[in-house]
Structure formats: structure tokens, C-alpha cells
C-alpha positions in Angstrom: 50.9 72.8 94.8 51.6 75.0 91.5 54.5 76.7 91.8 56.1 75.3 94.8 59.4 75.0 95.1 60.4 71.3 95.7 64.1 71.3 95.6 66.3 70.5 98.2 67.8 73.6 100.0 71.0 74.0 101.4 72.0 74.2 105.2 73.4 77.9 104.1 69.7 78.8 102.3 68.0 77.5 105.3 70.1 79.5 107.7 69.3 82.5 105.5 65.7 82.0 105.3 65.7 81.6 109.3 67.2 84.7 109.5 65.7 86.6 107.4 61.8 85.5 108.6 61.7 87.6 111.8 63.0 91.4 111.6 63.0 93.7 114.1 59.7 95.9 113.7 60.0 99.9 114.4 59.0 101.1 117.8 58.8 97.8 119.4 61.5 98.1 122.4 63.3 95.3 123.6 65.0 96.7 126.3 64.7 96.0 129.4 63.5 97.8 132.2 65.2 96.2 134.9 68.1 93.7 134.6 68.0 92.3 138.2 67.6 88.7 137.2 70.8 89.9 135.3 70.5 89.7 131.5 72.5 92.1 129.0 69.9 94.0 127.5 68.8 93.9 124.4 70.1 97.2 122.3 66.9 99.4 120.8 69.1 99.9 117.8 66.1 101.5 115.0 66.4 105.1 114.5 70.4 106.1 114.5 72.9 108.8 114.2 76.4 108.2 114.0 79.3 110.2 115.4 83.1 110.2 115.0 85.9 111.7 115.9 88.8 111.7 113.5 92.4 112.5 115.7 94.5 110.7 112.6 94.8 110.1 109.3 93.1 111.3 106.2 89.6 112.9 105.6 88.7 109.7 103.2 89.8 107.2 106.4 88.1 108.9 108.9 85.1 108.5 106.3 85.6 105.5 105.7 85.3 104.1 109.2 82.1 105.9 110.0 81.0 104.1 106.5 81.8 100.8 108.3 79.9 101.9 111.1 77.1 102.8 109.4 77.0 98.8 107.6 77.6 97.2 111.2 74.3 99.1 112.1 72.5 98.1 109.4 73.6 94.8 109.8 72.0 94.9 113.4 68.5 95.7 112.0 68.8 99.8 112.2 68.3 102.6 110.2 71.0 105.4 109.8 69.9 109.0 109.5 72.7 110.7 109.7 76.4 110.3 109.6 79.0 113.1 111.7 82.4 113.2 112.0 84.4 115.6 114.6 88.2 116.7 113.8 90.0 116.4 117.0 93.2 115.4 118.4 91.8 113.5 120.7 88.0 112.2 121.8 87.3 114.6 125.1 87.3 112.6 128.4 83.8 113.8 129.1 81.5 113.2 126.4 83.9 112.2 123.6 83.0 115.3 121.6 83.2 118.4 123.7 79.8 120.3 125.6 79.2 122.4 122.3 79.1 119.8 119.4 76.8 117.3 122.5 74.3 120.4 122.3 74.7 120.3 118.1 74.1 116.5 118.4 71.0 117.0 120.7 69.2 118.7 117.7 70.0 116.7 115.1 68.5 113.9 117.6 65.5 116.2 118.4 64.9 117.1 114.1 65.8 113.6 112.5 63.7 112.0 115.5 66.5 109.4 116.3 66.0 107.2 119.3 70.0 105.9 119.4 73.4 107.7 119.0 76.2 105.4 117.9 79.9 106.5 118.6 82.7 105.5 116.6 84.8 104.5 119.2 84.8 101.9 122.7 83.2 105.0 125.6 84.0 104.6 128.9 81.5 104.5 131.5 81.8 108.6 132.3 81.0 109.5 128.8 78.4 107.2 128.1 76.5 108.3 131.4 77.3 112.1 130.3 76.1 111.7 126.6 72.9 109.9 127.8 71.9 112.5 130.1 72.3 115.5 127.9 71.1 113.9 124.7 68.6 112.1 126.2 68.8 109.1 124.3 70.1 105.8 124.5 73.8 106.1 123.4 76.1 102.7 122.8 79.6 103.0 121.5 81.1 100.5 118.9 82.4 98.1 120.6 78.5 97.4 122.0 77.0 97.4 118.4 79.6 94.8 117.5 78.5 93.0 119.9 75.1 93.0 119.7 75.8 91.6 116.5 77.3 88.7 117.5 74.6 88.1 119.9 72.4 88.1 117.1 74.4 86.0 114.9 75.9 83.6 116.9 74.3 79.8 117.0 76.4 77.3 118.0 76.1 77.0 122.1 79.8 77.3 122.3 79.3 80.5 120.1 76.3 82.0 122.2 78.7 81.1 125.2 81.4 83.2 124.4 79.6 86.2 122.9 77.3 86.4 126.3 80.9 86.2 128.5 82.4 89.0 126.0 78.6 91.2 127.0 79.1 90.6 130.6 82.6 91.5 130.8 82.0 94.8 129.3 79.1 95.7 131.1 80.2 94.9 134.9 82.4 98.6 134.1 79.5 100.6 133.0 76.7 98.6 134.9 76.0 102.2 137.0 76.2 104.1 133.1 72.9 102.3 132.6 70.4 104.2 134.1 69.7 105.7 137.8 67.4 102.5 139.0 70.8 100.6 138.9 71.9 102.2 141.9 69.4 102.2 144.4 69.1 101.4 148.0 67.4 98.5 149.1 68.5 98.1 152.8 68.8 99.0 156.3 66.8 102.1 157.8 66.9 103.8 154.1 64.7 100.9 153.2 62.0 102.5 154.4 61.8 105.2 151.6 62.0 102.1 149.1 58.8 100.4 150.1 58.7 100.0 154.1 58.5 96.5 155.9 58.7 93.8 153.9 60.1 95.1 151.1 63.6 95.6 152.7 66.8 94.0 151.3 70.3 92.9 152.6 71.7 95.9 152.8 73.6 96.6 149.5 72.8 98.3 146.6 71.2 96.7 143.6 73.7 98.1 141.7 76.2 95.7 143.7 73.5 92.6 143.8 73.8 92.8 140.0 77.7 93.3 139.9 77.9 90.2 142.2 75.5 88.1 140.7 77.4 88.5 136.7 80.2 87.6 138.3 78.9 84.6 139.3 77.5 84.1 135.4 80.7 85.3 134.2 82.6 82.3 136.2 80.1 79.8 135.4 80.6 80.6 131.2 84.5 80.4 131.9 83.7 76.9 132.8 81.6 76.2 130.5 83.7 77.4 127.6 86.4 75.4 129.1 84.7 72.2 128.7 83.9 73.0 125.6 87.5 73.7 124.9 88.0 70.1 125.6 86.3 68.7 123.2 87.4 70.6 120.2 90.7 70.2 121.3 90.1 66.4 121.1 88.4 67.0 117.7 91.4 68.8 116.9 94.1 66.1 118.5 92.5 63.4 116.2 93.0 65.1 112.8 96.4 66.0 114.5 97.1 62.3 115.0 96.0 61.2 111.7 97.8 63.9 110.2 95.6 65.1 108.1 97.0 69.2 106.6 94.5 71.8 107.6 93.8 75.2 106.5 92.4 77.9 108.6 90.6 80.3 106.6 90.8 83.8 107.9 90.2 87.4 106.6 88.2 91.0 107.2 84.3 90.3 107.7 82.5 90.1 104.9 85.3 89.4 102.5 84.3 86.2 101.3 85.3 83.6 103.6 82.4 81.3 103.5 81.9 81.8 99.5 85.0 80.7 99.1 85.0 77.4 101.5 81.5 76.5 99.4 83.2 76.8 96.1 86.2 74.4 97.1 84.4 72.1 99.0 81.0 72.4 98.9 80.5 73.0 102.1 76.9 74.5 102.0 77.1 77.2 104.7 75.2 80.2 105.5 76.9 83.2 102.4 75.0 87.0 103.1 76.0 90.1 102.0 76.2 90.8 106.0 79.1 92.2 108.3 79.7 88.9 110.6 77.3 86.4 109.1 79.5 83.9 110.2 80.6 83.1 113.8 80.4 79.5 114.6 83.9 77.6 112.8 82.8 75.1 110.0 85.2 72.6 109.1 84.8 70.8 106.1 87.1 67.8 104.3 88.6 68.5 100.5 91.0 66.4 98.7 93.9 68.1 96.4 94.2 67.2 92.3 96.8 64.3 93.4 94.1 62.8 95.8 95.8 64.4 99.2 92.5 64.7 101.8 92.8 68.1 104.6 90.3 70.0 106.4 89.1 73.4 105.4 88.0 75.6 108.7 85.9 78.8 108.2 86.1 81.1 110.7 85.2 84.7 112.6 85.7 87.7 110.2 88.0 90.4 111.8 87.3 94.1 111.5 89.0 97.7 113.0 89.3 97.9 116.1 87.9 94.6 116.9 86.6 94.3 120.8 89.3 93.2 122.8 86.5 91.0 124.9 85.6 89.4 122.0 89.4 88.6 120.9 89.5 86.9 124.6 86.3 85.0 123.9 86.8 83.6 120.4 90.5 82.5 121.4 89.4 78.8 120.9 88.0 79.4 117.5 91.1 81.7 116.4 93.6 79.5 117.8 91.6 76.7 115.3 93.4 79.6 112.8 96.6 79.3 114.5 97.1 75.2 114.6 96.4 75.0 111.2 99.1 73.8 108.4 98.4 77.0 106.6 96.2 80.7 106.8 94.2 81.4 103.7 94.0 85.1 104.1 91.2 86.3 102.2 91.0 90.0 101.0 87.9 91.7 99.4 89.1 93.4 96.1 86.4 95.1 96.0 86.6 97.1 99.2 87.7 100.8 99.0 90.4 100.4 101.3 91.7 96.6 100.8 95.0 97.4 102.8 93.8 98.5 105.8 91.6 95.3 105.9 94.8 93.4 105.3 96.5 95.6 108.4 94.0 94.9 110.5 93.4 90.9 110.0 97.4 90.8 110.3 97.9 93.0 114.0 94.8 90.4 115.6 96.6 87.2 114.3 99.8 88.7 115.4 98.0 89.1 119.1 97.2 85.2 118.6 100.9 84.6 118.1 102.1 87.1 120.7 100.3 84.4 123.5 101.6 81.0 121.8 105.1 79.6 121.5 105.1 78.5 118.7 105.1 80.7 115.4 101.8 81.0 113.1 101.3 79.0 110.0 102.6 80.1 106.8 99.8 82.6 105.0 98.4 82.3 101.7 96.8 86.1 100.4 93.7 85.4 98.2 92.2 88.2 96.8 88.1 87.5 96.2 85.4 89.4 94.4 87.6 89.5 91.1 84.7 90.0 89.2 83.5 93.2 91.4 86.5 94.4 92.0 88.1 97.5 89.1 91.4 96.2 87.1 93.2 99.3 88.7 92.5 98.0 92.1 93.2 94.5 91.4 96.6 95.6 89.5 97.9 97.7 92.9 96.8 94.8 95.0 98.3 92.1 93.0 101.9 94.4 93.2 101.1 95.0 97.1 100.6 90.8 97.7 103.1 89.8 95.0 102.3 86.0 95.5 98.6 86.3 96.1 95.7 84.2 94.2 93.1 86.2 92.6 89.5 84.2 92.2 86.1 85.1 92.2 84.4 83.0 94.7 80.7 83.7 92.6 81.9 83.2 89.4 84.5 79.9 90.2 87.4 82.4 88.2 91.0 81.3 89.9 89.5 78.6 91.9 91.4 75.7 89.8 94.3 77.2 89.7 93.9 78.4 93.9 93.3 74.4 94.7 96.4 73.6 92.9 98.7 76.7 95.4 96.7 75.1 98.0 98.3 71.6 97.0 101.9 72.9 96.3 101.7 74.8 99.6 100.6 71.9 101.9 102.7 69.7 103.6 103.6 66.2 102.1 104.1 62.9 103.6 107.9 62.4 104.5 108.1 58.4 104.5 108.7 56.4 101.6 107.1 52.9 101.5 107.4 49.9 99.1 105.4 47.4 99.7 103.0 44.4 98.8 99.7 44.8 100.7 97.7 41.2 101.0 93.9 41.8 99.3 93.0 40.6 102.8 93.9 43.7 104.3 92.6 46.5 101.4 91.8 48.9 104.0 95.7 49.9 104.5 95.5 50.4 100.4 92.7 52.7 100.9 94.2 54.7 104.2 97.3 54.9 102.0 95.1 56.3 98.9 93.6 58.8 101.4 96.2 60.0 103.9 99.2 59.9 102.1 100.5 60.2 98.2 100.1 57.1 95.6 103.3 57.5 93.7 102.8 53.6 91.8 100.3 50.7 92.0 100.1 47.3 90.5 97.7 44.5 91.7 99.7 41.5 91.1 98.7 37.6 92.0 99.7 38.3 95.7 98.5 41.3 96.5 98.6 45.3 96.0 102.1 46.5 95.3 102.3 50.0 96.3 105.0 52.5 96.6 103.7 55.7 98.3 104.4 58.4 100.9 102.8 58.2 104.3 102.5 59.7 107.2 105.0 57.6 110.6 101.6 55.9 111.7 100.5 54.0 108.2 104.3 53.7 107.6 104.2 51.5 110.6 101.2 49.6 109.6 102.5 48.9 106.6 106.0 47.7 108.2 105.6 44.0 107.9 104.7 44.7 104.0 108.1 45.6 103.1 109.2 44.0 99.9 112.9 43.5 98.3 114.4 44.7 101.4 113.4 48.1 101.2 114.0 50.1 104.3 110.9 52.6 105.8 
């Protein structure tokens, strides 16, 4: 056919394409109307206004967050109309920002014709049922819209696993915030005014029937994820026993993570100019300048005031992050307010450690998007993370020189081996070529002699090779 396109795509371009072929259309609602058979709707997120309240800080912060807000919507498939930010010391208890400005919001709603008011903050079940009433629109808080994200994002079944337990748990609070149907009577005498004989149920609300029947969902996900657990751990406990050096990379959403794992390895995955594009880990195998092999693991992105459900959920995905021989903490240079991103990946790897006994791995800053990012920026970030790498993931600037940090910085085999391997057993020759470090090779009429560092298990192997009396 003229014109087509024969050449092989990518896993990453296919992902993209797949995503990017169905989009949510305007004025098609997928909520639900009833969520009996117990299902976290679906948020109508197509028409919004955001609202904030700033208590601390500085005009441009508070600005700034309600920026970020305004891309995680997007990133859900909505359309902002309009962005507000209240100046108080702290969010009311009732509606979050006080009767007056909730009658001031309820026009903007009513002129801009929004269907969906965002908040800039996690709302508790009170204020959400408060807002909802008086605005008369569907109302979700941040914590939601996050989320909703993942649920959209996620693909792995591990990954769609622990976003749906992260949904549940938050809405078992605010299950009776979600409309009046949710708390009707379906029982006893009162059944009567519900539909008469027949139509009678067990005597509790279905606002209880719900509660009880998520908790059951909830505890069947638990174990789910638990077996799941399992098997990555035994994934995990193989590279462990081959001792092959990993490297976790981590970093603020959307700074670069998976660009960056593609440009040293390869790797193919899915790269969009999206808040959480990535949520299932990728590991991937790369081999250092001296011919070293380790793993490469790309995982969750971290952002402000990241859900603490979600933290919970994704614990066996960050704790990939925390078992690893090394963090590769990537920083967007190009974001307006690098720092915070760097404060806010550091306090939820510090929660990690907080729950572990032993300390995280040692962190390696990499500043990405050189080639976006101004020299002034890069100059003040470079004196803020003294020993960072700067690279452009896009453009391949730094990445030489980041591969050869990465090989000083990971950890060597200890034992020193000379011996002389028999060609009848090549394959310890080739484990020692890609599990440990060469140091000298001759092939002589006898064999392979090699003197290398290894890891205790090839070191074993190679035991009965010993030459010249040299100890292990």
C-alpha cells in the first residue's frame, strides 16, 4: 500500500498508539448510577474548575500547585476552565473554602458551564457531601483525580490490583458522600415504602450491603497482591543470588524516568509527555564500559502530596527502589520548581526507609531535560546537587559520561581468582566474563587462564581451577 508505514514499532510506540486511539468523548458519562454490584465509579472528569487554598508559602507555590493540578486533569482526559486559589490559614472543616467563596464557585460553575470541581487538597467525607449539595456538581478532591489516573494507566494485573485496592480504601469513608441512593432502606416494615412484597431486603441499608461487600473485595486484593508479592520477590531473590548490581530508577512524575532507561539500555518502553505514564516496573539488563552486566528497574513517578493509599499499594514496586544497589534520582531541569520535586521524591523514599531495617541505597541525582532546561537553572541546580549528572535523555548529551558514574558507583566483585579453566568447561569463562570483572586472559594449550574478580558463588566454581597455589 503507498505510503504505509512498514517498520517495526516499538513496545513504547505501540503502548502510545493504544492509548492514544480511544479518548474520552464530551458529554458521554461514565458514571454510574448505582454501584451495588460494587465497582468505583468511573470519574466524569470533562468540563473542570479548579480550587485551592493556599495556608503556606509563597503566591508563586501556591500557583504552582494548582498548575500541577491543572496537568494531572488534563492528563485524565479533562478540560480546565478555570483555575482559583483561596488565601487561608487553613481549608474550613465544612466545605474547604468557607459558605461565601462555595456561593462565588457556584457561579463560576453555573457561567463557564462546568460539570466537575476539582479541589487542591485530599476532602473528607463532610465536605465533599457539603460542596456537592450546594454546587451541585460532581466535586472529587486530588487525591481521587490521582487516582483515577492510575486506574487509567495502570496495565500490568499486579498494577490494576493495587490501584483498585488503593480506590476501595478511600471510598469505604466517603461511600455515604456519594449520593442519597447510597443510603436507603431496604428492609423490615420500612420495606414497604421501597417497593412492597417481594422487593424486601435483609434488613440493612444498602449503604452497609456495599460497605460489607468492598470489604470483602478489599480482602480478596490483599491476597491477591500478596501472591503476587511472591513471585517478584522470587524474581528478585534470583538476581540477589547471582549477584547481579541493580539500579532502581526513581524521581518526580514526568521527569524522565523511562527516557532515560531507553537511552542506556534500550529498553523500548512506553515515553509521553503525561503525568504518570508509567506504573508497571520495567526491568531491563545493561552491561558497564568494563563488561559488568546489572539490571535497570523503572518505576512509579512520585508527586506532592502523593495519596497515602497509593504509597500502601505500590509498596512492592517501591521497595523494588529500596533493594536496589543504587537510586538514580532523576530531576526535571526544566521544571519551574526542580527543588521541591527533589523534596518531595526524598520525604516518600524516606517513608520506605522509615518501615525497613535496613538503610536505603546510596542515590545518584541526575538532572534530565538539559537541553530544555535555561543555563541559569541548570547552574543553581548543579551548585544545589554538587555531584549530580546532567544529560539530556532526547538528545544522548551526558549519557556516556552517566554510564561511566553508574560503573564507578556500583559495587565490584570482592574475590580474586587465578585460574586455568579446561575448554571443556567454557561456560564458567563466559559466567566469569559476565558476572564478574576480567582483569587478564590467555588461552594457553591447556585451557583458559584467567585472573578475574567474582562474585563467592563462581569463586567456588572455579575452586578446583586454582593454579600456582593461589589462594581464593
Amino acid at each position: 500500500m503507498a505510503g504505509f508505514d512498514d517498520r517495526e514499532l516499538s513496545t513504547g510506540e505501540l503502548e502510545l498508539e493504544d492509548r492514544a486511539s480511544l479518548r474520552r468523548v464530551a458529554g458521554l458519562s461514565t458514571e454510574l448510577t448505582d454501584i451495588t454490584e460494587v465497582e468505583y465509579r468511573k470519574l466524569r472528569l470533562e468540563r473542570v474548575v479548579l480550587v485551592g487554598v493556599w495556608t503556606e508559602g509563597t503566591a508563586a507555590q501556591s500557583e504552582a500547585s494548582l498548575e500541577e493540578l491543572a496537568r494531572l486533569a488534563e492528563t485524565a482526559g479533562s478540560e480546565v476552565l478555570e483555575g482559583l486559589v483561596q488565601r487561608r490559614s487553613r481549608p474550613d472543616p465544612a466545605t474547604y473554602i468557607g459558605s461565601g467563596k462555595v456561593r462565588e464557585l457556584a457561579d463560576i460553575v453555573a457561567s463557564t458551564g462546568a460539570d466537575t470541581v476539582i479541589c487542591d487538597g485530599e476532602l473528607s467525607p463532610g465536605q465533599l457531601r457539603q460542596l456537592e449539595a450546594k454546587l451541585k456538581v460532581k466535586v472529587i478532591d486530588r487525591t481521587a483525580l490521582i487516582l483515577d489516573i492510575f486506574a487509567q494507566h495502570a496495565r500490568s494485573r499486579e498494577g490494576k490490583a493495587q490501584v483498585e485496592l488503593a480506590q476501595l480504601q478511600y471510598l469505604i469513608p466517603r461511600l455515604r458522600g456519594w449520593g442519597e441512593s447510597l443510603s436507603r432502606q431496604a428492609g423490615g416494615r420500612a420495606g414497604g415504602a421501597n417497593g412492597g412484597v417481594g422487593l424486601r431486603g435483609p434488613g440493612e441499608t444498602k449503604l452497609e450491603t456495599d460497605r460489607r461487600r468492598i470489604n470483602k473485595r478489599v480482602a480478596k486484593l490483599r491476597r491477591e497482591i500478596a501472591a503476587m508479592d511472591t513471585i517478584r520477590e522470587t524474581k528478585r531473590g534470583r538476581r540477589v543470588a547471582n549477584e547481579v548490581p541493580s539500579v532502581a530508577i526513581v524521581g518526580y512524575t514526568n521527569a524522565g524516568k523511562s527516557s532515560l532507561l531507553n537511552a542506556i539500555t534500550g529498553a523500548g518502553v512506553l515515553v509521553q509527555d503525561a503525568l504518570f505514564a508509567t506504573l508497571d516496573p520495567t526491568t531491563r539488563r545493561a552491561v558497564t564500559p568494563d563488561g559488568r552486566a546489572y539490571t535497570m528497574t523503572d518505576t512509579v513517578g512520585f508527586v506532592r502530596h502523593l495519596p497515602h493509599q497509593l504509597v500502601d499499594a505500590f509498596r512492592s514496586t517501591l521497595d523494588e527502589a529500596a533493594d536496589a544497589d543504587l537510586l538514580l534520582h532523576v530531576v526535571d531541569g526544566s521544571a519551574p520548581a526542580p527543588e521541591e520535586q527533589v523534596q518531595a521524591v526524598r520525604q516518600v523514599l524516606a517513608e520506605i526507609g522509615e518501615k525497613r531495617s535496613e538503610p536505603l541505597p546510596p542515590e545518584l541525582v541526575v538532572i534530565n531535560k538539559a537541553d530544555a532546561a535555561d543555563e541559569v537553572s541548570l547552574v543553581r541546580l548543579s551548585h544545589l546537587l554538587p555531584d549530580a549528572v546532567v544529560v539530556s535523555a532526547r538528545s544522548g548529551e551526558g549519557i556516556d559520561k552517566l554510564v561511566q558514574v553508574l560503573a564507578d558507583r556500583l559495587p565490584r566483585p570482592q574475590m580474586l581468582v587465578d585460574v586455568l579453566v579446561p575448554y571443556t568447561h567454557g561456560e564458567l569463562v563466559a559466567r566469569a566474563h559476565a558476572e564478574g570483572e576480567v582483569l587478564a586472559e590467555d588461552h594457553t594449550p591447556e585451557g583458559t587462564r584467567l585472573q578475574a574478580r567474582v562474585h563467592p558463588d563462581l569463586a567456588a566454581a572455579l575452586q578446583r581451577y586454582v593454579t600456582h597455589g593461589s589462594a581464593i
